[in-house]
N, C-alpha and C positions, 0 to 999 in steps of 0.2 A: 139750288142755284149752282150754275156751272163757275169752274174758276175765271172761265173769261168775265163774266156779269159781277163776278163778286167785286173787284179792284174800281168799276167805275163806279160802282154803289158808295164803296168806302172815300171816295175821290169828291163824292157830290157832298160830303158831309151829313151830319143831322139835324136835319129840323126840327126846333125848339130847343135846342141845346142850349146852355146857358153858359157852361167855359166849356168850352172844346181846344185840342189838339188836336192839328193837322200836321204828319209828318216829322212832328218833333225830335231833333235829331242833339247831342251836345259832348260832344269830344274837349276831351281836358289834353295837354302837352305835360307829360313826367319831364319833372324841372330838372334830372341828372340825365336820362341815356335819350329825354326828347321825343321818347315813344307814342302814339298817341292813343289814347286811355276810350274804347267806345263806351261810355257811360248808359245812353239814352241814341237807340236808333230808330227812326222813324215811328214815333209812339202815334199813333192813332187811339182819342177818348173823347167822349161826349159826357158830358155832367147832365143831366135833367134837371130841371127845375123842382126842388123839393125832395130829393133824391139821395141816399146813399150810396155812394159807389167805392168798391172796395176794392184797392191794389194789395195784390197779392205777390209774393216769391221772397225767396231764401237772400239770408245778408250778401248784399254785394250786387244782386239783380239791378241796380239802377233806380229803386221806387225810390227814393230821398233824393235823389237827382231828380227826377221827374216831376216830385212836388214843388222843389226848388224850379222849372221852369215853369210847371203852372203859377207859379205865385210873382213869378217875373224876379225873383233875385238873381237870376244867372241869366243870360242871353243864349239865344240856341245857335246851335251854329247851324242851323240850316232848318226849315219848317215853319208854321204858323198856330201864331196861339193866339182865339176867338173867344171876344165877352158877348153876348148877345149878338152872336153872326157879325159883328165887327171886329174888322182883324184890330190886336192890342199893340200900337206903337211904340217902340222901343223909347226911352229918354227920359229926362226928367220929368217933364213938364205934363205929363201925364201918370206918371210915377204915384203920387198919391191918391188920384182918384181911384188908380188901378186899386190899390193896397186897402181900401174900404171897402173894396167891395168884397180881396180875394184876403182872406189871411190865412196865416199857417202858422200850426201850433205844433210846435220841435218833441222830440222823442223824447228829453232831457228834460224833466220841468226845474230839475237845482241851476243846472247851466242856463238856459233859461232867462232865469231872474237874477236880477243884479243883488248880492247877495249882501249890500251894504245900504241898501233901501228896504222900505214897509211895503207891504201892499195897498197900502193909501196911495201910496208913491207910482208903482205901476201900475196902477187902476187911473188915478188923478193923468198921467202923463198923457194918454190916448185921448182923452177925452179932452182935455184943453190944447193938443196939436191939431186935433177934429174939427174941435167948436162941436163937441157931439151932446156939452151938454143941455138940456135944452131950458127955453125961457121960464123962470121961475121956478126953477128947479137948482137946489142948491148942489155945489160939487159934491159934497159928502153924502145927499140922500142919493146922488145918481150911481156913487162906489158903490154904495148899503142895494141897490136894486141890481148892482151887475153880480154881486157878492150872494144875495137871496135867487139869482137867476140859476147862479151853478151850485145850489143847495150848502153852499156854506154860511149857516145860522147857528145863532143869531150875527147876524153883521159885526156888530160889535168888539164881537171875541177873537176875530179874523183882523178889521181892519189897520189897527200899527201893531202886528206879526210880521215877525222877519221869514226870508225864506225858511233858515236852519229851525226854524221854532215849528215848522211846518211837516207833516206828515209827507210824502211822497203823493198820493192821492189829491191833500188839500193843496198841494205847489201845482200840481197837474188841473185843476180846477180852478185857482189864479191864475194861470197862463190863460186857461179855454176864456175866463171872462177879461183877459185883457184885452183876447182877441174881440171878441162880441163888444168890446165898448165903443169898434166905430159901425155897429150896425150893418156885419157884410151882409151878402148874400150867400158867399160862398165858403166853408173852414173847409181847410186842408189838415187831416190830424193822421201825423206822420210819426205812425208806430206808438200812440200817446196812451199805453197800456203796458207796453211790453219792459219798460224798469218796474212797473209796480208789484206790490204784493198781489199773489192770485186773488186774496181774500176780497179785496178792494177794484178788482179791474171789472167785474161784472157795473159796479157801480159808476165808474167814467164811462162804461158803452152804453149805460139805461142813461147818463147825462146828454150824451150825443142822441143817440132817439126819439128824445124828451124836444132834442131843441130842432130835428128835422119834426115831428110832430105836433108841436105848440107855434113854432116860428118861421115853419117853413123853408128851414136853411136844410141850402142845398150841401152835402159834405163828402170832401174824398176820406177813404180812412186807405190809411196804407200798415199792413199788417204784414210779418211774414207766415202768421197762424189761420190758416185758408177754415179752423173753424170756427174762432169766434166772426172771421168774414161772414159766414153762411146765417150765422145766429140774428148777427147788425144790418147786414146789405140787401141791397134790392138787387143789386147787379155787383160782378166780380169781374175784374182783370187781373190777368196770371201773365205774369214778366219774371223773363228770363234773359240773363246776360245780355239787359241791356234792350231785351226786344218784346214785346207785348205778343203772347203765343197763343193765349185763348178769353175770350171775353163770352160775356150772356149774363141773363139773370140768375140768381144768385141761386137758386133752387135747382135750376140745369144743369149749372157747372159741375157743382156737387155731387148730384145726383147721375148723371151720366155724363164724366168728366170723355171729352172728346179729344186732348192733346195727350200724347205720354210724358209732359211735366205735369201736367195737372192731376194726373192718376200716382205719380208719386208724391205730388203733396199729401194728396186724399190718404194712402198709405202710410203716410206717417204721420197721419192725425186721426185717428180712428173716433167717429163718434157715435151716441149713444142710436141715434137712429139706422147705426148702420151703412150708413152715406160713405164714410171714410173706410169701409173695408175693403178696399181697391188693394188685390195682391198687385203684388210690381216689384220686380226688383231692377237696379240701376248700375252701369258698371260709371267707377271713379269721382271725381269729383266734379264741382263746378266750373261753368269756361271763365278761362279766363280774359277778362277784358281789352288787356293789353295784346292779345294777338285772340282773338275771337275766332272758333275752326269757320271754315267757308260751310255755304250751303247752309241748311239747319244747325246751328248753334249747340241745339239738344244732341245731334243724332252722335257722338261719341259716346252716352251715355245710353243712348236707349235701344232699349232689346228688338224694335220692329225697324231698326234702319235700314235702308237699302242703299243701292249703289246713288243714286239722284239725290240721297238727302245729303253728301258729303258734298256733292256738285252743284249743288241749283239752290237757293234762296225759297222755301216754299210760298206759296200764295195762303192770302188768307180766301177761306172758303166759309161760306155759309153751312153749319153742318144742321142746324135746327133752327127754333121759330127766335130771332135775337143772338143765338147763340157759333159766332165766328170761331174759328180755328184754322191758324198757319201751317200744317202738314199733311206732308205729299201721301200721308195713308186717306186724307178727305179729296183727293184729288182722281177722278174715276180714271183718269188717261192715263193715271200713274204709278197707279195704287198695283201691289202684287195680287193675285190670286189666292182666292182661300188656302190650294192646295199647295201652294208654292212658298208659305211662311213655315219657315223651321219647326223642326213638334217641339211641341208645348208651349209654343205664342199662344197670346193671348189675342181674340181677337178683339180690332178697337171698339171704342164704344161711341 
């Protein structure tokens, strides 16, 4: 696909999409010097219906901003964000319908929960703002069923536990099922592995899998470890400073990662299959937010930039079957010549 065809592709949206973002944009104001903070620029994502999808990149990339506008807590300052190909209106008065359907579960399961209530308490509270539980169904056997849903048995032993009485794991498993007590469709689970112990985080990803494969829930996971992504997801998105740089299915990305962020993620997560041994190396650190560089974002750090990536915004390009990528090395008008990239580049993939 040429870059002219790629942008109106991405403009018409996806069909069957179940939450999508269009253009998602959301700039904060620094409350001393007034500066303006680019959080989230023009995020372009489609959710599937029954679908994992994994947000990807380094602390500070914007993915917890991003979940926070998929979930409707923050308003964007500019773009459109779609429940079932209808745009979601800003305000109250649709405010909780939204919230049943989309919820999101915080990276912190202590902070989290109020730390002066049981979990009777935050299980009970959802479900009677709901009206979720249903006729003939006592509140307590509907807590003992969202409690049995996220493998914490017997009920019993869990249900008047205080937070602090709780493992990291089981507080992280009370949040997921406070979220599931109004019956979404859609969990946003934003980085909800990464405070736990290693020994226990396989066990909250086989929970999420369990509940896109028993229930159908559609789930974003936002990680910044691109390879428990590869293990969980169907599909991957890699966000940088703020910008959404390469998307595909989750085996693609991986495997022939197509942007030079994604080949240093790959590079500093080596895994068993091989996948992650993408050499790369990177000059400096990450951009930063507050004055973002012009053009490509990445190209002060990346080894194949050219003169157009410091100046021009790159287009997202189609490089494979699903699999989009924003830089001007996929762009054929713009791309250098084999012989013309410095010795010892690499070439992309």
């Amino acid at each position: 696909m040429t870059v002219a065809e790629a942008a109106p592709e991405r403009a018409a949206g996806q069909p069957g999409a179940l939450l999508e973002a269009r253009g998602l944009t959301r700039h904060f104001t620094a409350p001393r010097t007034r500066a303006v903070v680019h959080a989230v620029d023009d995020a372009w994502m489609a959710l599937a219906p029954g679908s994992i999808t994994a947000l990807v990149g380094e602390s500070g990339s914007g993915k917890s901003t991003l979940a926070r506008l998929l979930a409707g807590l923050v308003p964007p300052t500019s773009g459109e964000l779609r429940l079932d190909g209808k745009a979601v209106t800003p305000g109250r008065r649709g405010r909780r319908g939204y919230a049943r359907d989309v919820q999101l579960v915080l990276q912190d399961p202590f902070s989290s929960l109020n730390p002066v209530h049981d979990v009777r308490y935050h299980l009970a509270r959802p479900l009677q703002v709901h009206k979720m539980v249903p006729a003939g169904v006592s509140l307590d056997d509907a807590i003992t069923g969202l409690l049995e849903r996220v493998a914490l048995t017997p009920a019993s032993q869990f249900i008047r536990k205080y937070p602090h009485e709780l493992s990291g794991g089981q507080r992280q498993r009370v949040a997921i099922a406070r979220a599931l007590a109004v019956q979404p469709r859609v969990l946003l689970a934003d980085e909800p592995v990464s405070m736990l112990d290693v020994s226990i985080r396989l066990g909250v990803l086989n929970l999420l899998a369990d509940l896109r494969e028993n229930d159908g829930l559609t789930i974003l996971y936002i990680t910044h470890d691109i390879a428990s992504a590869r293990y969980l997801s169907d599909d991957i998105a890699v966000m940088y400073a703020g910008e959404i740089v390469e998307s595909g299915p989750a085996v693609t990305v991986t495997d022939e990662p197509s942007h030079p962020y994604t080949q240093l993620l790959l590079s500093a997560a080596p895994d068993p299959d091989g996948a992650g041994d993408v050499p790369f190396t990177a000059r400096g650190g990450a951009a930063s937010l507050l004055a973002p560089p012009s053009g490509c974002r990445f190209h002060p750090r990346c080894p194949h930039a050219m003169a157009i990536c410091s100046a021009t915004e790159p287009p997202a390009v189609t490089v494979a079957a699903g699999q989009v990528s924003s830089c001007w090395l996929h762009a054929p008008d713009q791309a250098p010549k084999k012989g013309e990239r410095e010795k010892g580049e690499r070439e992309p993939r």
